[in-house]
N, C-alpha and C positions, 0 to 999 in steps of 0.2 A: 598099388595100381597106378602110381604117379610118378612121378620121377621126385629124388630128393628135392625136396624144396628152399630156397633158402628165404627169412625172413626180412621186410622191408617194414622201418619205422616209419609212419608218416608223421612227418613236422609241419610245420607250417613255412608259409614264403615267408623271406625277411621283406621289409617294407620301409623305405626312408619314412626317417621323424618328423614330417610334416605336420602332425597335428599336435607338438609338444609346444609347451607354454612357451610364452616370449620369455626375451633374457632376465635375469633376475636383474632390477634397480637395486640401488642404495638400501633402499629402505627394504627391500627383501631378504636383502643380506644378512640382515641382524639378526639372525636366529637365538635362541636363549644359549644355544652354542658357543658361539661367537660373539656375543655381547658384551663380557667381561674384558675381551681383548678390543674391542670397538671404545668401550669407556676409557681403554687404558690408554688412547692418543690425548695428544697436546692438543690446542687451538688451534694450531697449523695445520691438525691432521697428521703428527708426526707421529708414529708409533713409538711412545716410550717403556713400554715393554719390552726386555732383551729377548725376553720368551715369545712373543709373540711374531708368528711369522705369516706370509702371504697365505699359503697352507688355510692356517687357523681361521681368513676370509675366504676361503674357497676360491680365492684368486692365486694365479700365478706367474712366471716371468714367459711361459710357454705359449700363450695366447690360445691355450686350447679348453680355457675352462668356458661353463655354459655361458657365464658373462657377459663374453665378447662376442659372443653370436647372437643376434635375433632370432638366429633359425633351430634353437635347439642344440643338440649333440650332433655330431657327424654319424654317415653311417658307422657300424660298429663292422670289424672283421671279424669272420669266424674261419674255423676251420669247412675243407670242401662239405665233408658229410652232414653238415650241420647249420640249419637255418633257424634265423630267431622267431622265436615263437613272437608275432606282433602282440596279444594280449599279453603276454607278461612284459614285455617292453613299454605298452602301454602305464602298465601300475609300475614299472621300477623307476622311468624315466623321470616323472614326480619326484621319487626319492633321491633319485640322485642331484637332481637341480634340487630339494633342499635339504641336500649334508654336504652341497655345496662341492661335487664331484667336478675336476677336470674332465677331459676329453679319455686322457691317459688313466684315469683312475676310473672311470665309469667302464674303458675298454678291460679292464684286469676284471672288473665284476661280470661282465658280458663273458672272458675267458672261462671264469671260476664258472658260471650256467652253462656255458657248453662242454666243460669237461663232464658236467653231472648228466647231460644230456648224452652222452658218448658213454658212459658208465651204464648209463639206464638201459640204453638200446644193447649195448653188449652183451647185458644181463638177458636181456628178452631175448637175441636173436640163438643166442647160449643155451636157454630155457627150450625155446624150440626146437633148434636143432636134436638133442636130446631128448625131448618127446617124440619128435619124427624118429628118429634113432630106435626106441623103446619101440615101439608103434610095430615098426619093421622086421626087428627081432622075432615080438609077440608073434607076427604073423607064421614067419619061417616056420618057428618051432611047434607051432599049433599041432596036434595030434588027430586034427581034423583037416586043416586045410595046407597042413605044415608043411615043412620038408620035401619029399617027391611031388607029391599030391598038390604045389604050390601053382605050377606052370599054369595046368588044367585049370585051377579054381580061379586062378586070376585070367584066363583066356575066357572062361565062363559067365563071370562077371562084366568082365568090358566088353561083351556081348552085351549083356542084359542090360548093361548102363546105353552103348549105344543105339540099344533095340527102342528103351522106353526113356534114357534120358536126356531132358531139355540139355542145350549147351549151357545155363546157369549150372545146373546141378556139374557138369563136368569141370566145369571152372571152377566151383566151390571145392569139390574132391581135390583140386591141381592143386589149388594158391592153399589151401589150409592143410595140404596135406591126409586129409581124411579117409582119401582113401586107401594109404596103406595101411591103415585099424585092421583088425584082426573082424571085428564081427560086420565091418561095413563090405571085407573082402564075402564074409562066408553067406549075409544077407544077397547079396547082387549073384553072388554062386549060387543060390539056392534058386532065385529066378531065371539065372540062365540055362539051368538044369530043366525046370518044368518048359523054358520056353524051346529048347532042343528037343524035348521028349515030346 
């Protein structure tokens, strides 16, 4: 009774990180991570550790770690399809200001969510299309309203839906697809039938 439908994920807007902690100090830095490598300098402060590198303080030569910004992370890029969900960004952004994430290295965790978010939706809009699909079929081949008998039952119905349905009820039928089910076609055919007769 609808036309194919196609599937729309809703995400959320992205939202700059204006409400992310201030820059991590000195004394932030030293996580139980990082601590081994923070003992292992001189009085100078010289890292005498061969193994130890900027990395290892979550600092680096790029100027892009949380560090060096009071303001947080920058926005993050995503692909078109795909906006960051602000409550997960809320809980990750914590984490990554403390495992001591670059700019560059918080954006590759940001890439790795939105491939899963791109995964997900393919899967749903996949899942539906194939139940609308199924849906369609059903109806065609029905033994009751199948086949020839198809035209009339669905001209029948979209009468009866017109005659007594609100425009909610039409736009639920559109956007979900509902109404090419097989019993929602031969329910609305059976009302358009008494209300012709």
């Amino acid at each position: 009774m609808s036309d194919e439908d196609g599937s729309v994920v809703a995400v959320q807007t992205v939202s700059d990180t204006d409400g992310a902690d201030d820059a991590v100090t000195s004394s932030d830095a030293v996580t139980s991570d990082n601590a081994a490598s923070v003992a292992a300098m001189d009085a100078d402060g010289q890292n005498v550790d061969s193994q130890t590198t900027d990395a290892d303080l979550g600092t680096g030569d790029t100027g892009d770690s949380l560090e060096s910004s009071s303001d947080g992370y920058a926005d993050f890029t995503l692909p078109e399809d795909v906006q960051l969900d602000t409550a997960v960004l809320a809980e990750a952004a914590p984490l990554f200001k403390e495992w001591g994430l670059s700019q560059d290295q918080a954006q590759q965790a940001v890439d790795f969510y939105a491939k899963q978010v791109q995964a997900i939706s393919a899967a749903q809009t996949g899942a539906h299309d194939q139940l609308m699909s199924e849906w369609r079929i059903n109806s065609e081949n029905d033994s009751d309203i199948g086949g020839d008998n198809l035209p009339e039952a669905v001209a029948l119905a979209q009468a009866a839906i017109n005659k007594f349905g609100t425009p909610e009820l039409k736009q639920l039928l559109h956007d979900h697809g509902v109404g090419n089910h097989v019993e929602v076609i031969r329910v609305f055919r059976n009302v358009g039938k008494l209300t012709a007769e």
